[in-house]
C-alpha positions as CSV (number, residue, x, y, z in Angstrom):
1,X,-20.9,-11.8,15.2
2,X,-18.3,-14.6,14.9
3,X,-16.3,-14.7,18.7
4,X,-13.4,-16.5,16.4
5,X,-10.8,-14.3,16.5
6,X,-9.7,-12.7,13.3
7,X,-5.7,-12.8,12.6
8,X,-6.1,-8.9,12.2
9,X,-8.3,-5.9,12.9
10,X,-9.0,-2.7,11.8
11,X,-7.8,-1.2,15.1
12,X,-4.5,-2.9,14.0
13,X,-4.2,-0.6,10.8
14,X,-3.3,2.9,11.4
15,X,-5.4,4.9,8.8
16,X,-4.6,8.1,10.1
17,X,-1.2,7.8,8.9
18,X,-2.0,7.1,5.4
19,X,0.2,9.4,3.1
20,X,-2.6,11.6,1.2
21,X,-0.3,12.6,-1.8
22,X,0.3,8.9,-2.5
23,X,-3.3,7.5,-1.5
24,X,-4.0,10.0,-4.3
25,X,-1.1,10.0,-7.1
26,X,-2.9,7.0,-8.9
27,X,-6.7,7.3,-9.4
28,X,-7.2,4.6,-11.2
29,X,-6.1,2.2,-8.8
30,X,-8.0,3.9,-6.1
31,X,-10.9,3.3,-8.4
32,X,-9.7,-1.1,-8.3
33,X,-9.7,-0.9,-4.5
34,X,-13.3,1.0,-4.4
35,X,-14.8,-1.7,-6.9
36,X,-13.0,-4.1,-4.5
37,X,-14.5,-2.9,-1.0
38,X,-17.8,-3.2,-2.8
39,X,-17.5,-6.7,-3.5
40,X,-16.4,-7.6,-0.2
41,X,-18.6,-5.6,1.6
42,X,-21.9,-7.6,-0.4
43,X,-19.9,-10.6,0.9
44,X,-23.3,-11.5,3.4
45,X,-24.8,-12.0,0.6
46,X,-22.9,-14.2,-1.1
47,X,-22.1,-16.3,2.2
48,X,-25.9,-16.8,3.0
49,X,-26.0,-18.4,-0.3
50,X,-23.5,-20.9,0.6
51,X,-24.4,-21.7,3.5
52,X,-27.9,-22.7,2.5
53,X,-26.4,-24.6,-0.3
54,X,-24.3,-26.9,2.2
55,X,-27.3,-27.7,4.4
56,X,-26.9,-30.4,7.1
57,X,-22.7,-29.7,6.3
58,X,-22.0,-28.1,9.9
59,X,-18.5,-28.5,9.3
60,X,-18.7,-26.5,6.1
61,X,-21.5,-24.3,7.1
62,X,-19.5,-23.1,10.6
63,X,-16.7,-21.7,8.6
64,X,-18.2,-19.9,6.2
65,X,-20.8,-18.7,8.8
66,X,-18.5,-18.0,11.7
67,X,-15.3,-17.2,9.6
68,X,-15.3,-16.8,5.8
69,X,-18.0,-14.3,6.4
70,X,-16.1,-11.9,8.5
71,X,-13.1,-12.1,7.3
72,X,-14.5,-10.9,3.8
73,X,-17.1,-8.0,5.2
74,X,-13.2,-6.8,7.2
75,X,-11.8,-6.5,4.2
76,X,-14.7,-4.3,3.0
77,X,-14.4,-2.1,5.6
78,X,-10.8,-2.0,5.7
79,X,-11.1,-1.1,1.8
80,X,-13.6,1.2,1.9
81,X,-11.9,3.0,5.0
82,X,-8.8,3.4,2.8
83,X,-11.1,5.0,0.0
84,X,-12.7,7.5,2.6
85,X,-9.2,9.0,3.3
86,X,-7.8,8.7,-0.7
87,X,-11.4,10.5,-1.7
88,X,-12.7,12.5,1.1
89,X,-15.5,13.7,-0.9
90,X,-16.5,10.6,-2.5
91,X,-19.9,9.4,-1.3
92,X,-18.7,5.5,-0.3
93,X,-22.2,4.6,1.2
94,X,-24.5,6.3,-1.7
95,X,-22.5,4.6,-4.6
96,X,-22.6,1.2,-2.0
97,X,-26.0,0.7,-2.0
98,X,-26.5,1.4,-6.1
99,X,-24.0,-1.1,-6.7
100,X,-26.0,-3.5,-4.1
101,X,-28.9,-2.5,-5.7
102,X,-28.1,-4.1,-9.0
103,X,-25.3,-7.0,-7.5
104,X,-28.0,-8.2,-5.1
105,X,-29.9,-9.1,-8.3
106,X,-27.2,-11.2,-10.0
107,X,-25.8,-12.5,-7.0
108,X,-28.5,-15.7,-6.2
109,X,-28.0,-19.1,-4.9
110,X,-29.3,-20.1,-8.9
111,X,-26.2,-19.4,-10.1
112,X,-24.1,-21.8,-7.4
113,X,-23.0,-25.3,-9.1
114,X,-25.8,-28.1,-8.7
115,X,-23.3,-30.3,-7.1
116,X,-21.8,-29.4,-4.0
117,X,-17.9,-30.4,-4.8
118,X,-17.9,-28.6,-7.8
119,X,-19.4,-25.3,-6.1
120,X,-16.0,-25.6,-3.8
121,X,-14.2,-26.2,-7.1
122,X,-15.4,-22.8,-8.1
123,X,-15.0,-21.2,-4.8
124,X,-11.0,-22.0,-5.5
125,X,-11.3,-19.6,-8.6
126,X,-12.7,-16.6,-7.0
127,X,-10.2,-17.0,-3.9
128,X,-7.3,-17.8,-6.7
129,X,-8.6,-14.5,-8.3
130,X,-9.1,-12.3,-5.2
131,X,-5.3,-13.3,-3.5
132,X,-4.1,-12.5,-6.8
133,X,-5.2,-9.0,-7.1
134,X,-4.2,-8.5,-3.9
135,X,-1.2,-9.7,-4.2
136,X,-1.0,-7.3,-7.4
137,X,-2.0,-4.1,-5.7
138,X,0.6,-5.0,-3.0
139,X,3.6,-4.8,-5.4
140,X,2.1,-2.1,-7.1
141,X,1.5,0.5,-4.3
142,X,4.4,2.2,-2.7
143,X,1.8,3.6,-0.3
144,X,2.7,2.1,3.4
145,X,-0.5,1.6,4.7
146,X,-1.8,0.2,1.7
147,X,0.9,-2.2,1.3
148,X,0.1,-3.2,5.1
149,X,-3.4,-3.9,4.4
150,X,-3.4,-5.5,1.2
151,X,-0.8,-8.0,2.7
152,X,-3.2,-9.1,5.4
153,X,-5.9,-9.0,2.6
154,X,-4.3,-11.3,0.4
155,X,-2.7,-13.9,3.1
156,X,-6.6,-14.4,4.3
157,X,-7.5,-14.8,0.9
158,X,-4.6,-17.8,0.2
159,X,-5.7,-19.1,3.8
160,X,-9.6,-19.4,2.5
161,X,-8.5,-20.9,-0.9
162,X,-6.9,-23.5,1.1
163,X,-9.8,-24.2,3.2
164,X,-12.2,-24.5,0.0
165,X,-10.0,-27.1,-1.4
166,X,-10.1,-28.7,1.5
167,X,-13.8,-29.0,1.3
168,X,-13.3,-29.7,-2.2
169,X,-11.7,-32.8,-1.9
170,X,-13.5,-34.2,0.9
171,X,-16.9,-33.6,-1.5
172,X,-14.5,-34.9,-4.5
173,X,-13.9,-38.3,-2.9
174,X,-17.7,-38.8,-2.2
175,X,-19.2,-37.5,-5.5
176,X,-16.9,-38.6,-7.9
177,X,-17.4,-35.7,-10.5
178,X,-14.0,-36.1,-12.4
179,X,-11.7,-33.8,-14.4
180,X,-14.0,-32.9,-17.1
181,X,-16.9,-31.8,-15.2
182,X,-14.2,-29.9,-12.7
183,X,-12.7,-27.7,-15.2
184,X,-16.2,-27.2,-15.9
185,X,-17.3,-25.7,-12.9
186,X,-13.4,-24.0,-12.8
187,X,-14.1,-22.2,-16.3
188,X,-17.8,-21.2,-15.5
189,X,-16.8,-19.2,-12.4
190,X,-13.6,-18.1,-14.5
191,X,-16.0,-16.2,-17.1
192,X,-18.2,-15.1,-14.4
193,X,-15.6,-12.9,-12.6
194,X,-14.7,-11.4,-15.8
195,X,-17.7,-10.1,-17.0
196,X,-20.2,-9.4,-14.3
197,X,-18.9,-9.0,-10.3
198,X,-16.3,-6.6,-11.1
199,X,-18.2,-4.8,-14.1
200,X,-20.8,-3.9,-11.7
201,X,-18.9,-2.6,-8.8
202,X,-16.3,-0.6,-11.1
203,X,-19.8,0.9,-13.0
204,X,-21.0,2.1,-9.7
205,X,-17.6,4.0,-8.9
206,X,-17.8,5.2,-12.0
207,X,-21.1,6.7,-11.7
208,X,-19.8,8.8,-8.1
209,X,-16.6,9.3,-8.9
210,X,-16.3,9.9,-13.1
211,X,-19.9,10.1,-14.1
212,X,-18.8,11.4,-17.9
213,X,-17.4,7.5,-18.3
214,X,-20.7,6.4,-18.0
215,X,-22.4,8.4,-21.0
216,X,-21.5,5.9,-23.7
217,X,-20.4,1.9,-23.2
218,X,-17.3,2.7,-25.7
219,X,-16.3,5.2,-22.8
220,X,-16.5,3.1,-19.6
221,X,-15.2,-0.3,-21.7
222,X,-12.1,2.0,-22.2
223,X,-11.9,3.7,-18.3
224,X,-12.9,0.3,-17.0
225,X,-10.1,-1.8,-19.0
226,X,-7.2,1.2,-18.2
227,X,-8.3,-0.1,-14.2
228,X,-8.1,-3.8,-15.0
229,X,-4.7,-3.5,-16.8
230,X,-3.3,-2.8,-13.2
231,X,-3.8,-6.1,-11.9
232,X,-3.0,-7.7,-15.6
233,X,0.1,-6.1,-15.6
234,X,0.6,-7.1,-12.3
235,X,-0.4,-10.2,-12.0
236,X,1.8,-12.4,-10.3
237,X,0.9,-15.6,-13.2
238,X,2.9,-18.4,-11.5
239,X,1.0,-18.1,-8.0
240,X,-2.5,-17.9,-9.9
241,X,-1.7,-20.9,-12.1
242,X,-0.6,-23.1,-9.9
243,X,-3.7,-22.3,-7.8
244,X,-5.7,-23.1,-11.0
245,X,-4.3,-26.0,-11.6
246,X,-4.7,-27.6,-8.3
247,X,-8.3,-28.9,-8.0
248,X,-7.9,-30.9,-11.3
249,X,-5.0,-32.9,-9.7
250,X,-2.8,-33.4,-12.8
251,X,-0.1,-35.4,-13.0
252,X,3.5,-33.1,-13.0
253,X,3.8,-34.2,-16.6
254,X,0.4,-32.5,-17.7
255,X,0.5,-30.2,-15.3
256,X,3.6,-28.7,-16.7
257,X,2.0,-29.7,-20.4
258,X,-0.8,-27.3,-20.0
259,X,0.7,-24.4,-17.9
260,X,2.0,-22.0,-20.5
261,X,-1.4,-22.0,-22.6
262,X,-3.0,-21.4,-19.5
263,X,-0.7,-19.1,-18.3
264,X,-1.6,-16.7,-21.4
265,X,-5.3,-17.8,-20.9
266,X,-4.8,-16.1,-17.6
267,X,-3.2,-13.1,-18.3
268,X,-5.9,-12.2,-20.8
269,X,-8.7,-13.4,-18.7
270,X,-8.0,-13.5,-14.8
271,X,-9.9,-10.1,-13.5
272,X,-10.0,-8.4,-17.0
């Protein structure tokens, strides 16, 4: 266990006080936030990956080790505590492990970027993605605690997008990799959060909590994309362009040049 203080706990959040009737009065986005805690809470996973990949990097290895990985397994617990009290009788742990099951298998070191800059390139997508939903959720839920948690959620999600570019551009000045093979990596990882992490998790909630959703693909496509239109119609699109954007350092000119197409790119795209 990490002894560096987190900037919250779960002590800090009082759970008991969660209004029920509002917890419950949308069930599709309590269904976003289960498929969420399951993603963070397989977030060892995905941090022992990383932290193999930037072997003999104590620097970089320290913070996702002693940090980035607790930070994300609090949110999953944080998450999945909200769920418990939303859907008493929803089996958290039992639909957990199936989704683990099946994310375990898709979630391997093969599929980090080759070079190590442009794996911190896509780092910046996931954590432009994840503050984004958070941030969506937040101005979507009148619920208190919720709003509470989802704050601290998403400003430890903006803080860890800031360190990964950090590390991006230190690995950027040493290996040189350019624009091109940048929005590469940047469009890879974009695709990849579309159609597999959250698929998976959303699949497995599915299964527990709506089980008739799963008896044809027409049926969860169409259950699946009502929960995703939350965040899309939420999004907040300046904040997650701009957070795009920033690891190709454009000039202001293109920068503003390209915005708007990528601005719809997003909307249709960004954790659909």
């Amino acid at each position: 266990m990490s002894n560096t203080p987190l900037p919250w706990t779960l002590e800090s959040i009082d759970f008991a006080s969660i209004d029920p009737e509002l917890a419950r009065a949308n069930d599709d986005l309590v269904c976003l936030i289960c498929a969420s805690s399951f993603i963070e809470s397989g977030s060892d996973l995905y941090a022992a990956n990383l932290v193999a990949h930037y072997e003999g990097d104590e620097d970089v290895q320290g913070w996702l080790r002693d940090q980035w990985e607790h930070e994300e397994l609090q949110h999953g617990r944080a998450l999945a505590t909200y769920v418990r009290h939303a859907w008493p009788d929803f089996d958290w742990d039992a639909a957990f492990k199936d989704f683990f099951a099946e994310y375990g298998a898709v979630c391997t070191a093969e599929n980090l970027e080759d070079r190590r800059g442009l794996e911190l390139a896509a780092r910046c997508v996931v954590e432009t993605g994840t503050a984004s939903l958070y941030r969506a959720i937040h101005g979507l839920t009148t619920e208190p605690v919720l709003k509470q948690l989802t704050a601290h959620i998403k400003n430890d999600e903006v803080r860890h997008y800031k360190y990964f570019y950090k590390y991006f551009r230190e690995y950027e000045a040493r290996e040189k990799n350019g624009r091109r093979r940048v929005f590469g990596a940047l469009w890879r990882r974009l695709m990849e959060i579309r159609d597999e992490d959250g698929d998976i998790a959303i699949k497995h909630v599915f299964a527990y909590r709506h089980p008739e959703y799963n008896q044809s693909k027409a049926s969860f496509r169409q259950a699946a994309n009502r929960v995703n239109d939350i965040v899309r119609r939420n999004l907040p699109t300046e904040m997650t362009v701009k957070m795009l954007l920033k690891p190709l350092d454009l000039s202001p000119r293109v920068n503003n040049f390209i915005q708007k197409p990528l601005t719809r790119i997003t909307e249709r795209f960004v954790l659909q």
